[in-house]
ROKOL-292356 format. One line per field, with one value per atom (N, C-alpha, C): residue number from 1; residue in three letters; atom name; x, y, z. Coordinates in Angstrom, 1 decimal. Layout:
% residues N
num [NUM,...]
residu [ala,...]
atome [CA,...]
X [X,...]
Y [Y,...]
Z [Z,...]
This chain:
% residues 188
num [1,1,1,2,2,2,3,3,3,4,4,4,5,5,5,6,6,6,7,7,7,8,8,8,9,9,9,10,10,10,11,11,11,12,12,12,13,13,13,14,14,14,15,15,15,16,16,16,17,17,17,18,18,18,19,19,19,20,20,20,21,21,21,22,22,22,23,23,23,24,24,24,25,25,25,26,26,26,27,27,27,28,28,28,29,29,29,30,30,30,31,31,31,32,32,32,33,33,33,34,34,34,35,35,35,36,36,36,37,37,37,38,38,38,39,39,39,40,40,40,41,41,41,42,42,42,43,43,43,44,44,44,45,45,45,46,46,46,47,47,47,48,48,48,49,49,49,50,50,50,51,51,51,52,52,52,53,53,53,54,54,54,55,55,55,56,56,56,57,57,57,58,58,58,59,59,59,60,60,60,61,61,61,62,62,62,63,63,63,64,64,64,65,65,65,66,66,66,67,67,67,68,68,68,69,69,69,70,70,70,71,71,71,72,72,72,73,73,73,74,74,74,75,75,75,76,76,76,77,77,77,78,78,78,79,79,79,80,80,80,81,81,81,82,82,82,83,83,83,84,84,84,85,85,85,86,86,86,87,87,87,88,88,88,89,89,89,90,90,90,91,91,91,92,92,92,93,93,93,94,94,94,95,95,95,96,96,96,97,97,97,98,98,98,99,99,99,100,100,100,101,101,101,102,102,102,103,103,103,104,104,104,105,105,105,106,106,106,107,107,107,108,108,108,109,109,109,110,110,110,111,111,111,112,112,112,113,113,113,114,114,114,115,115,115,116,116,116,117,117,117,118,118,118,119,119,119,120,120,120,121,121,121,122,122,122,123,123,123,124,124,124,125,125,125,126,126,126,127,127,127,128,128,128,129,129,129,130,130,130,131,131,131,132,132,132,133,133,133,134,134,134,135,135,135,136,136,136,137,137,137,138,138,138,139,139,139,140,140,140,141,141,141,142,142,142,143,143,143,144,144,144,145,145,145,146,146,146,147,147,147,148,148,148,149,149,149,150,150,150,151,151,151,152,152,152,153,153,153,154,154,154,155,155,155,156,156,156,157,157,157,158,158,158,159,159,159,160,160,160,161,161,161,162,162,162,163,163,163,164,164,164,165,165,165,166,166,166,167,167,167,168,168,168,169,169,169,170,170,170,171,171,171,172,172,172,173,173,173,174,174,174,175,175,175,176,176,176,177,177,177,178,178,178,179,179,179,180,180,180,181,181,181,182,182,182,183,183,183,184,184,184,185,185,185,186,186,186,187,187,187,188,188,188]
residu [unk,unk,unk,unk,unk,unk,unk,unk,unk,unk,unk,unk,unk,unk,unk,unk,unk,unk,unk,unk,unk,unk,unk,unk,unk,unk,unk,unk,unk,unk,unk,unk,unk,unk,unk,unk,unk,unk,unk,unk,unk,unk,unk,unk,unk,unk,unk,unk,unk,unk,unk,unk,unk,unk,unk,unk,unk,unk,unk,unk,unk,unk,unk,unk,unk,unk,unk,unk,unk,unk,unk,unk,unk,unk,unk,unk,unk,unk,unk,unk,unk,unk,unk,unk,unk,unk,unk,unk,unk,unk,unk,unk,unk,unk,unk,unk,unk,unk,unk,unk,unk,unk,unk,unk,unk,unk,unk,unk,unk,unk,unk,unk,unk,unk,unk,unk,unk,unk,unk,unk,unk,unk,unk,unk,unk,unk,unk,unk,unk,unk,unk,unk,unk,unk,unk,unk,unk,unk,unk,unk,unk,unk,unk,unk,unk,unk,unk,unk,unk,unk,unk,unk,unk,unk,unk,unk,unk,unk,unk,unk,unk,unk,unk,unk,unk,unk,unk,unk,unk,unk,unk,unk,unk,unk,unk,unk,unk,unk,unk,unk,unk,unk,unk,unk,unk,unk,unk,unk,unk,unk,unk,unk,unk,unk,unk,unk,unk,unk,unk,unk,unk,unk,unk,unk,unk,unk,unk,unk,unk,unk,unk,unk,unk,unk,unk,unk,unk,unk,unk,unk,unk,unk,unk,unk,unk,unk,unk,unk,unk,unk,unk,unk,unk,unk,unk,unk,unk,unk,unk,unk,unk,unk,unk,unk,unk,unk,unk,unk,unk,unk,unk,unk,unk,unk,unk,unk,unk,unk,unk,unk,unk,unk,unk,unk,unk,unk,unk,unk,unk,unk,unk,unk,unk,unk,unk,unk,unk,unk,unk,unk,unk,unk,unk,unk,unk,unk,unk,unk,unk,unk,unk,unk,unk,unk,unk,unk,unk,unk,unk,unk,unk,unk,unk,unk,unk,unk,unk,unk,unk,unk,unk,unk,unk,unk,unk,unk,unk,unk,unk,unk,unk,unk,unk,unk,unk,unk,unk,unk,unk,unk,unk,unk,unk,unk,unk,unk,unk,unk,unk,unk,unk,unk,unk,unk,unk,unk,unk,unk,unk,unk,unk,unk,unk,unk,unk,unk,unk,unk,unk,unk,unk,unk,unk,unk,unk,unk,unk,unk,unk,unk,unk,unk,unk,unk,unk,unk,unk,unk,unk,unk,unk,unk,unk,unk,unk,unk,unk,unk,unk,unk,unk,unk,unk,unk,unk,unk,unk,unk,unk,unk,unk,unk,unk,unk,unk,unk,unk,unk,unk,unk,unk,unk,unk,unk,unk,unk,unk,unk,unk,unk,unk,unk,unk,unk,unk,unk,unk,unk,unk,unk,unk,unk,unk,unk,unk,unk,unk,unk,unk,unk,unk,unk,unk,unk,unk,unk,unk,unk,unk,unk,unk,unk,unk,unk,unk,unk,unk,unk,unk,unk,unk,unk,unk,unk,unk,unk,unk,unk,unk,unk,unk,unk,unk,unk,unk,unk,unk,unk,unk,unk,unk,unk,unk,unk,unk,unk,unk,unk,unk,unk,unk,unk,unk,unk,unk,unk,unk,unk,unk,unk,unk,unk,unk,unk,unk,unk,unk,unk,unk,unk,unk,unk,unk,unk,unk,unk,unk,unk,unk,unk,unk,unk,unk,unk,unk,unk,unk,unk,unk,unk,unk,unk,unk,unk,unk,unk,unk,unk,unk,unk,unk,unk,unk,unk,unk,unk,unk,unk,unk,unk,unk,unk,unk,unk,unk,unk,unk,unk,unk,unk,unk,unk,unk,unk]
atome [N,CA,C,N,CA,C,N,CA,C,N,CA,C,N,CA,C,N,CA,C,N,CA,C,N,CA,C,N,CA,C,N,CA,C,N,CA,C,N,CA,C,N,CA,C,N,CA,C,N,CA,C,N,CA,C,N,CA,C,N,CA,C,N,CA,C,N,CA,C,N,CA,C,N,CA,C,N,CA,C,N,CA,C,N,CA,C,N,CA,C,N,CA,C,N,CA,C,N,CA,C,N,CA,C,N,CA,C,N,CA,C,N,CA,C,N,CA,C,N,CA,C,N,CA,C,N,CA,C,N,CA,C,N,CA,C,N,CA,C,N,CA,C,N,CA,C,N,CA,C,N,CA,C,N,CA,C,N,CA,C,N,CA,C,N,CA,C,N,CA,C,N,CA,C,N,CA,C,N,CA,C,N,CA,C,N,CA,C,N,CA,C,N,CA,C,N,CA,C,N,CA,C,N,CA,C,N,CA,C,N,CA,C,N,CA,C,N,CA,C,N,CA,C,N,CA,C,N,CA,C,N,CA,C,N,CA,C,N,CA,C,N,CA,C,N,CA,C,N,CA,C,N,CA,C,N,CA,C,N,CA,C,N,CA,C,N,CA,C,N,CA,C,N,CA,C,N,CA,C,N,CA,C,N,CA,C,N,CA,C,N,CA,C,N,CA,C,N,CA,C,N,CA,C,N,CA,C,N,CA,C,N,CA,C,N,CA,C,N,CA,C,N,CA,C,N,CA,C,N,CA,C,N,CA,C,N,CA,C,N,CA,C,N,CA,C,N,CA,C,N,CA,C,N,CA,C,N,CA,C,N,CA,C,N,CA,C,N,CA,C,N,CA,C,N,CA,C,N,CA,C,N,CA,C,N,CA,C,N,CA,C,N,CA,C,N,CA,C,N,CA,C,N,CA,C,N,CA,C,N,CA,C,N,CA,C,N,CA,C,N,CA,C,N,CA,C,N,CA,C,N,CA,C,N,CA,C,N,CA,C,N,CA,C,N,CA,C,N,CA,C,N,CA,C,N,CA,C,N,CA,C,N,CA,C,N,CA,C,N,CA,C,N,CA,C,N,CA,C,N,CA,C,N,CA,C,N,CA,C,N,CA,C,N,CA,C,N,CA,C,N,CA,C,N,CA,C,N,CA,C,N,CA,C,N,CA,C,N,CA,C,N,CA,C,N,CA,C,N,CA,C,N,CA,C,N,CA,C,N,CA,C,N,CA,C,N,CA,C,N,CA,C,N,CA,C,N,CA,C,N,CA,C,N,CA,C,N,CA,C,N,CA,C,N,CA,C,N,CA,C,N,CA,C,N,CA,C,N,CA,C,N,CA,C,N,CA,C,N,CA,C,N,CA,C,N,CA,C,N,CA,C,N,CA,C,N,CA,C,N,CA,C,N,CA,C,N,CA,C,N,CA,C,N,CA,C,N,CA,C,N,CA,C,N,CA,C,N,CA,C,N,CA,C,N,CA,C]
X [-3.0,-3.3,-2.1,-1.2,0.2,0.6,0.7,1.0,0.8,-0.7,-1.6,-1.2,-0.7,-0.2,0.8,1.8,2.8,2.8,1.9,1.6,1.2,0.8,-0.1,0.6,1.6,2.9,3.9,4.0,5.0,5.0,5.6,5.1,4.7,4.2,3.8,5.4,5.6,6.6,7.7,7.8,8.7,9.6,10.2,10.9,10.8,10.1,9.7,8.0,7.3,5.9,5.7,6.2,6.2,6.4,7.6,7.8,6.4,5.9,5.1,3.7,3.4,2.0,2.3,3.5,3.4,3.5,3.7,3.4,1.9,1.2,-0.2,-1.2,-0.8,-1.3,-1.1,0.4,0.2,-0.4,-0.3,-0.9,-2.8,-3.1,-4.5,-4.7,-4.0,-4.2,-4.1,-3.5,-3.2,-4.7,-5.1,-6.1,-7.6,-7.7,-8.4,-8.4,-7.4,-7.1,-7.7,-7.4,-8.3,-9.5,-10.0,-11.6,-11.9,-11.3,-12.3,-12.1,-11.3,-11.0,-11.8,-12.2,-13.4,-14.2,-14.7,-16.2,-16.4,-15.5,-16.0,-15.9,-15.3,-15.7,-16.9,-18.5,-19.3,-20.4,-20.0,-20.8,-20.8,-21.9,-21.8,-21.1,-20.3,-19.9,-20.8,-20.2,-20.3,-20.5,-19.7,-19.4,-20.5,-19.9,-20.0,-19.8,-19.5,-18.4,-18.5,-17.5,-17.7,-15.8,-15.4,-14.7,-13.0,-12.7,-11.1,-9.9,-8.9,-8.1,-7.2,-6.3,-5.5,-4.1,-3.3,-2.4,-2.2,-3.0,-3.1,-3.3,-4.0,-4.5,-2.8,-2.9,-1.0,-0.2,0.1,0.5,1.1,-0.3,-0.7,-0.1,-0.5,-0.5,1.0,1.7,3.3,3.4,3.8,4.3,4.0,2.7,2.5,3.2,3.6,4.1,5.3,6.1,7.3,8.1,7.6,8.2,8.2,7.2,7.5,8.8,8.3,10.0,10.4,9.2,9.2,10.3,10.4,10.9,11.7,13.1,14.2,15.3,15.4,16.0,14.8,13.9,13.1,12.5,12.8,12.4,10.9,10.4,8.5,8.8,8.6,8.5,7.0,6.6,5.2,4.8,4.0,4.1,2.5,1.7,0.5,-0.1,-0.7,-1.2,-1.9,-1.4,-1.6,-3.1,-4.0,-5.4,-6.8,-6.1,-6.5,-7.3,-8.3,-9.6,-10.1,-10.6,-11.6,-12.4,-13.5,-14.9,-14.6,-14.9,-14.7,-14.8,-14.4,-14.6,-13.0,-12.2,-11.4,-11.0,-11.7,-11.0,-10.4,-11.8,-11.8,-10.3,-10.4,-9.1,-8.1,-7.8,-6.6,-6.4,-7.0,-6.9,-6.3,-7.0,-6.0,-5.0,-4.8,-3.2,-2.6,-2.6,-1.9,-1.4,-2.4,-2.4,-1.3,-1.5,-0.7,0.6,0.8,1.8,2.7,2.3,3.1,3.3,2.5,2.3,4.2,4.4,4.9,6.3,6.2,7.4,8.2,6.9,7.6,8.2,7.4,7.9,9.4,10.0,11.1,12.2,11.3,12.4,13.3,12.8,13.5,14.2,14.5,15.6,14.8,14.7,14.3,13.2,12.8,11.9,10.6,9.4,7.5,7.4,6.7,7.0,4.8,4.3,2.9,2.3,1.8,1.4,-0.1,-0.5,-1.8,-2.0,-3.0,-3.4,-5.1,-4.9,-6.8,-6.7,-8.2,-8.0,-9.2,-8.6,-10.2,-11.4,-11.3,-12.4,-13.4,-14.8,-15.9,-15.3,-14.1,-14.0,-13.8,-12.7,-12.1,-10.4,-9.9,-8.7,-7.7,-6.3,-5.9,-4.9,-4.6,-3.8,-2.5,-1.7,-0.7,0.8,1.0,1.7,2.7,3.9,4.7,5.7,6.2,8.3,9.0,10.1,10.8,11.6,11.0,11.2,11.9,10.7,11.0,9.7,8.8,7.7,6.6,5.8,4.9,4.5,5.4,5.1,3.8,4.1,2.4,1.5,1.4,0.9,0.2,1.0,0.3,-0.2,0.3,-0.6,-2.1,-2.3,-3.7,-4.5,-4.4,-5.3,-4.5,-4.0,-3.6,-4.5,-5.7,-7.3,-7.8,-7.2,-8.5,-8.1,-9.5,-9.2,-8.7,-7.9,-6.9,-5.6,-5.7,-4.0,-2.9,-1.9,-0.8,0.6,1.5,2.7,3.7,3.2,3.9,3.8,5.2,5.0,4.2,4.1,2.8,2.8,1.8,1.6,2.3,2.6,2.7,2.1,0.7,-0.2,-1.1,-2.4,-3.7,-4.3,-3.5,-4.4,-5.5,-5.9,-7.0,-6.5,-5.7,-5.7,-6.0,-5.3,-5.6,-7.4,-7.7,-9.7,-9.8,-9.6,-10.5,-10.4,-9.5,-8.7,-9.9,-10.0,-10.5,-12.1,-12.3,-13.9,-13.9,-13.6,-13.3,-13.2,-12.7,-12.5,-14.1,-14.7,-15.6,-16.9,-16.7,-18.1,-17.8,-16.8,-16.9,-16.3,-16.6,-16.9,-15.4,-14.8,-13.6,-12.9,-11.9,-11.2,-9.6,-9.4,-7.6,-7.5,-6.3,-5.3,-4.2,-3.5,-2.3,-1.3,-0.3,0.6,1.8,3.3,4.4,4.8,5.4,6.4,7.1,6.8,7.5,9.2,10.1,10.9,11.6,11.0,11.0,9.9,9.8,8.8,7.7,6.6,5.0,4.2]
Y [26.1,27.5,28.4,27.8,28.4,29.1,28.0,28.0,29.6,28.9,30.6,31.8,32.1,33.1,33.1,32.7,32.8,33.0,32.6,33.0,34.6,35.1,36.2,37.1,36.8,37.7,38.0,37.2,37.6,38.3,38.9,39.8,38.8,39.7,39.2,38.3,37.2,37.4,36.5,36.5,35.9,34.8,34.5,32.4,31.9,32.1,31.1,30.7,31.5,31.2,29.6,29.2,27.7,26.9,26.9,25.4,25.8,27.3,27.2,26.7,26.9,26.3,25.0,24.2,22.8,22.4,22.7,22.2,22.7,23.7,23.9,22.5,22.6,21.7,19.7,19.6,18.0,18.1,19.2,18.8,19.2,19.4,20.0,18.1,17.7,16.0,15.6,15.8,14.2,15.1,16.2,15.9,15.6,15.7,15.4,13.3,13.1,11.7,10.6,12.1,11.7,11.5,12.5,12.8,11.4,11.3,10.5,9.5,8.7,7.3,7.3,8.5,8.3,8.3,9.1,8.4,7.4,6.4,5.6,4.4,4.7,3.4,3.5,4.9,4.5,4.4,4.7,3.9,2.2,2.2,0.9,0.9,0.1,0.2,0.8,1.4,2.7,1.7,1.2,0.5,-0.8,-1.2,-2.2,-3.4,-4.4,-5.5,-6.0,-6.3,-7.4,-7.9,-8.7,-9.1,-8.1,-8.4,-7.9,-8.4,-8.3,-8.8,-8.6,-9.4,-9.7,-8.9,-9.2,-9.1,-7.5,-7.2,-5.7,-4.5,-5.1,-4.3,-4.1,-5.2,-5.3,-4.7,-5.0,-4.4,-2.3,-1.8,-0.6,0.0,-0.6,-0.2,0.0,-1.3,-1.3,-0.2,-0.1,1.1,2.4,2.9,4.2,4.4,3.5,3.2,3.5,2.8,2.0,3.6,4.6,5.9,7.1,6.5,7.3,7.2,7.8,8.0,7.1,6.4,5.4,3.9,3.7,2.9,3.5,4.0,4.1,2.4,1.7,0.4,-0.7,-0.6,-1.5,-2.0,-3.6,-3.9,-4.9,-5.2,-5.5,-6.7,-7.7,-8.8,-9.1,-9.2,-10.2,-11.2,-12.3,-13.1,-13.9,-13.5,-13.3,-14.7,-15.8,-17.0,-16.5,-16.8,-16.4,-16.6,-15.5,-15.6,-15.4,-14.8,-14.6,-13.2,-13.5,-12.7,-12.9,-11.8,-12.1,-10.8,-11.3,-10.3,-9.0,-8.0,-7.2,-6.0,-4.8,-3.5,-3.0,-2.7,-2.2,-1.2,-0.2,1.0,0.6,-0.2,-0.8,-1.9,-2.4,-3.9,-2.7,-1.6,-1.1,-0.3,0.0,0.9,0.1,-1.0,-2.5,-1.8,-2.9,-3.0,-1.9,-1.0,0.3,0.5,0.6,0.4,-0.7,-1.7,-3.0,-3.2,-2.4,-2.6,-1.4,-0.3,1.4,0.5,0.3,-0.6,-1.3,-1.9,-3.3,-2.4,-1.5,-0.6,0.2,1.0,1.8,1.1,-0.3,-1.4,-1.1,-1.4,-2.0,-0.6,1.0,1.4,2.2,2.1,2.3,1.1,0.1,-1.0,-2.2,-3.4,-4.8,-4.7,-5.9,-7.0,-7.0,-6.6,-7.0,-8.0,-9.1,-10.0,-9.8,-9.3,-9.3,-10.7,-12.0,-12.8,-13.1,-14.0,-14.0,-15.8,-16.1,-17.4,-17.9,-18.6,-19.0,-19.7,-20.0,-20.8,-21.6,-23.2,-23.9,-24.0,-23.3,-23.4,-22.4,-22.5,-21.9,-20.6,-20.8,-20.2,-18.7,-18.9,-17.4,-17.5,-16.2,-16.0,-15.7,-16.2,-15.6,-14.3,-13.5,-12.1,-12.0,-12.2,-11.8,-10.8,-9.9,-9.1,-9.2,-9.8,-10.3,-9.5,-9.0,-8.0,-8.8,-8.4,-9.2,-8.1,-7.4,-6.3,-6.8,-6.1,-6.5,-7.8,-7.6,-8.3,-7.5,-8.0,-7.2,-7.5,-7.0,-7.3,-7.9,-8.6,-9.2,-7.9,-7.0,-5.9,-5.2,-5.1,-4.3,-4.9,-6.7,-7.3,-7.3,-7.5,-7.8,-6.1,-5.4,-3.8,-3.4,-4.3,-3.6,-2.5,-3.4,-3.6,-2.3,-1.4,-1.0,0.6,0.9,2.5,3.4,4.1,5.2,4.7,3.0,2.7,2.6,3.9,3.5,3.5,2.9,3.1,4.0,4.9,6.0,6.6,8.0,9.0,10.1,11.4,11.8,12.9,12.6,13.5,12.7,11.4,10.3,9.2,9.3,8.1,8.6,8.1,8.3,7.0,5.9,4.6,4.8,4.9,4.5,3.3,3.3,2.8,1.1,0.2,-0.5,-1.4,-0.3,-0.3,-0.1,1.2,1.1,-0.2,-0.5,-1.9,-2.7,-3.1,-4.3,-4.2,-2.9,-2.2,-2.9,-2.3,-2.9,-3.9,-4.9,-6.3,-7.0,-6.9,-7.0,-6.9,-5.8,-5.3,-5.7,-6.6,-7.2,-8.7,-9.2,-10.8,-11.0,-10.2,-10.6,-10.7,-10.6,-10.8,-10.4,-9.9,-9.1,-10.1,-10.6,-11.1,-10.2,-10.5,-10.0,-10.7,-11.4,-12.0,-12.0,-12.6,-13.0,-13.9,-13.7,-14.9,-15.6,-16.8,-18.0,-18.0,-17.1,-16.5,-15.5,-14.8,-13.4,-12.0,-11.3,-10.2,-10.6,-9.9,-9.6,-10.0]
Z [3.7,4.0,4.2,4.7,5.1,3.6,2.9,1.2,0.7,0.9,0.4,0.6,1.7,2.9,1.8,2.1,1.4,0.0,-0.8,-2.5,-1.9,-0.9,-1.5,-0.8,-0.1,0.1,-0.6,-1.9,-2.6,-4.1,-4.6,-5.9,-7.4,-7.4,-9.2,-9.7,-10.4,-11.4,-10.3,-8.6,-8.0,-8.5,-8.2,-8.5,-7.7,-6.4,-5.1,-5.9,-6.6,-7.1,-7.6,-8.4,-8.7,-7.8,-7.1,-6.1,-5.1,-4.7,-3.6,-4.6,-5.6,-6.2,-6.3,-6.8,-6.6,-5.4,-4.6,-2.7,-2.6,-2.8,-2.9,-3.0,-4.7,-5.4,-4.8,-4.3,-3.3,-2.6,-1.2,-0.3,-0.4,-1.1,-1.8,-2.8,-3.3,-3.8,-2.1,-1.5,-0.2,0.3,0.8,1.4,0.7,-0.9,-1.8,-1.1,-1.5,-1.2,0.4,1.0,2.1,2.4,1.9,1.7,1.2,0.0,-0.9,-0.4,0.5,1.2,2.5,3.2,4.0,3.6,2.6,1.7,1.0,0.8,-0.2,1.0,2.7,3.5,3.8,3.3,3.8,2.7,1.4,0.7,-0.2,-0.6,-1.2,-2.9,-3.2,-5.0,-6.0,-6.4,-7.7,-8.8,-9.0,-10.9,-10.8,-11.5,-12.0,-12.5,-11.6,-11.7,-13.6,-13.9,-15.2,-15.1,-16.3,-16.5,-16.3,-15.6,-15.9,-15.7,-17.1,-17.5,-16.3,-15.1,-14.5,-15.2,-16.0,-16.7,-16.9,-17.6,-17.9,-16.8,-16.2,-14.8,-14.4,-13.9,-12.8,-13.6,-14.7,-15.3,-15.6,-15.8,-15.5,-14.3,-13.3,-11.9,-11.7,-11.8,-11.9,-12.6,-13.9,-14.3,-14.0,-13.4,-12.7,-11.7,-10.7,-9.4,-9.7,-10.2,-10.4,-10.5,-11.1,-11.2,-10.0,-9.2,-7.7,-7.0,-6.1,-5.2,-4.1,-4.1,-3.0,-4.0,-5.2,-5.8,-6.3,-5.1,-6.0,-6.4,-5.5,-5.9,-5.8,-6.1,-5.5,-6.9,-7.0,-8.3,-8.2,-8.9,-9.1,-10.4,-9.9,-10.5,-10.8,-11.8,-12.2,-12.4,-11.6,-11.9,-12.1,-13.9,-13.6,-14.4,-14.1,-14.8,-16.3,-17.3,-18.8,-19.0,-19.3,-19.9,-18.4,-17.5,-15.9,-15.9,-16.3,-15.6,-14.2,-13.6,-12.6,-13.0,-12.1,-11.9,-11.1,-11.1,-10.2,-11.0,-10.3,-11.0,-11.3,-12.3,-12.7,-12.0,-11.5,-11.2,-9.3,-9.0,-7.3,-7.5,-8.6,-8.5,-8.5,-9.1,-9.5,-7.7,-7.4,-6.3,-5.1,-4.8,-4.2,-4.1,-5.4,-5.9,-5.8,-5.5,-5.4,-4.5,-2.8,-1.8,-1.7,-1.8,-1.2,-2.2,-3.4,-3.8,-3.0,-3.1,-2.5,-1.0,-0.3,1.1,1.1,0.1,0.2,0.1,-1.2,-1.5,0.0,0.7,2.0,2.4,3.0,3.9,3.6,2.2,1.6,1.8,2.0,2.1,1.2,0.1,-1.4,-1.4,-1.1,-1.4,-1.4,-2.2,-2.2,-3.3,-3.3,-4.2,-3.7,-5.0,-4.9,-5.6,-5.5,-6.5,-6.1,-7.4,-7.8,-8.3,-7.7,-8.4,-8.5,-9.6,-9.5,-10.0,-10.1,-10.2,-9.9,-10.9,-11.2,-9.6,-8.9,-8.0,-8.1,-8.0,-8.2,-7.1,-6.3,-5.5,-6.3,-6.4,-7.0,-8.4,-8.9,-9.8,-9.3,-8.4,-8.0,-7.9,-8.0,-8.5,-7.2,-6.8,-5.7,-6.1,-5.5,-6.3,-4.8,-4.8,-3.7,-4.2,-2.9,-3.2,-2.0,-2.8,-1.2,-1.3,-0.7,-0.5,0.5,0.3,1.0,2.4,2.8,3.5,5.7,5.9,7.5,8.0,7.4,7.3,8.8,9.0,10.0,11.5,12.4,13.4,14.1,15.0,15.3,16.3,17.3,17.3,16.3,15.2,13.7,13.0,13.0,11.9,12.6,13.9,14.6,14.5,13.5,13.3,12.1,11.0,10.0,8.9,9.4,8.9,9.3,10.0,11.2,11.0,10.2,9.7,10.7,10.4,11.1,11.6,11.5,12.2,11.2,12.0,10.9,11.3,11.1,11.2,11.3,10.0,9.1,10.7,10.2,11.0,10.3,11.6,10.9,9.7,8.7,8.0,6.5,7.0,5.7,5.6,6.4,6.1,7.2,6.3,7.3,7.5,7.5,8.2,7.6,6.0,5.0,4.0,3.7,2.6,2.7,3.5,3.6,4.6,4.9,5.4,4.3,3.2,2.2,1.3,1.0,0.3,0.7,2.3,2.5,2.2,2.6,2.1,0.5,0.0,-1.6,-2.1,-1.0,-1.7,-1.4,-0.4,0.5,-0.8,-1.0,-2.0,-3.9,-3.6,-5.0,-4.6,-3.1,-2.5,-2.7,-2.7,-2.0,-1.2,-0.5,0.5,1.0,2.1,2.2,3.3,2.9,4.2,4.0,5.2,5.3,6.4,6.3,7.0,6.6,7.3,7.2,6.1,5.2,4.6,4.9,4.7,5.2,5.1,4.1,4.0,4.5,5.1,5.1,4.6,5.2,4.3,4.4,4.2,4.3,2.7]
């Protein structure tokens, strides 16, 4: 609203008019983004689970990512089992991985390694998907509510403690499942 004020204080034709309509326009997406992360923890799945290609998914996601600002040195390794489908809904798998990839990136800082892997798993014909950095890894306080809508780290006004509830909401309604812990190495 400040924005606004400010668009409609200044003349026709300005050179402040652009940068103020692109700051409009983000912070009009972050609270679009919000919205729609509280509503989709309280309904049930939209789509339609069927087959999706592993590979391609990660894929995608990486390269949309990979051009934000959060990955200025921070390089994304793939590491995805050749011919790896799972069930689930495409738009819900990609939205994950987004979360826990951008997740993995802050951690890192703009600096370090995501290494994205995937693998068939033989228990009842389900797939395991992990996204590890090699960062600070997660304190035990924050790993015990990482889960837990509205908790976040960030300072304020760079994270609303959704992304990862909705994540787990998400995995939940297509019988899957979020962990989150330490590397045996280092990093989360």
């Amino acid at each position: 609203l400040g924005y606004l004020s400010l668009v409609r204080s200044k003349p026709a034709g300005s050179p402040d008019l652009p940068d103020l309509v692109t700051r409009i326009e983000a912070e009009v997406q972050r609270i679009d983004d919000i919205v729609r992360s509280l509503l989709e923890l309280g309904k049930p799945s939209r789509g339609k689970a069927g087959p999706v290609e592993v590979q391609g998914l990660v894929d995608s996601v990486v390269r949309m990512l990979t051009n934000g600002p959060d990955f200025g040195q921070v390089q994304v390794a793939v590491e995805i089992e050749k011919g790896l489908y799972i069930r689930g809904e495409p738009g819900q798998v990609s939205q994950i991985l987004i979360n826990l990839v951008l997740n993995a990136a802050q951690a890192l800082k703009g600096q370090g390694l995501i290494t994205v892997r995937a693998k068939a798993h033989s228990e009842m014909g389900m797939a395991h998907l992990e996204v590890i950095d090699n960062g600070p890894g997660i304190p035990p306080e924050v790993l015990a509510r990482v889960f837990d809508p509205f908790f976040t780290t960030k300072s304020a006004g760079k994270g609303t403690g959704l992304g990862l509830a909705v994540s787990q909401h998400l995995a939940h309604g297509m019988s899957g499942e979020l962990q989150a812990g330490n590397a045996p190495l280092g990093g989360a």
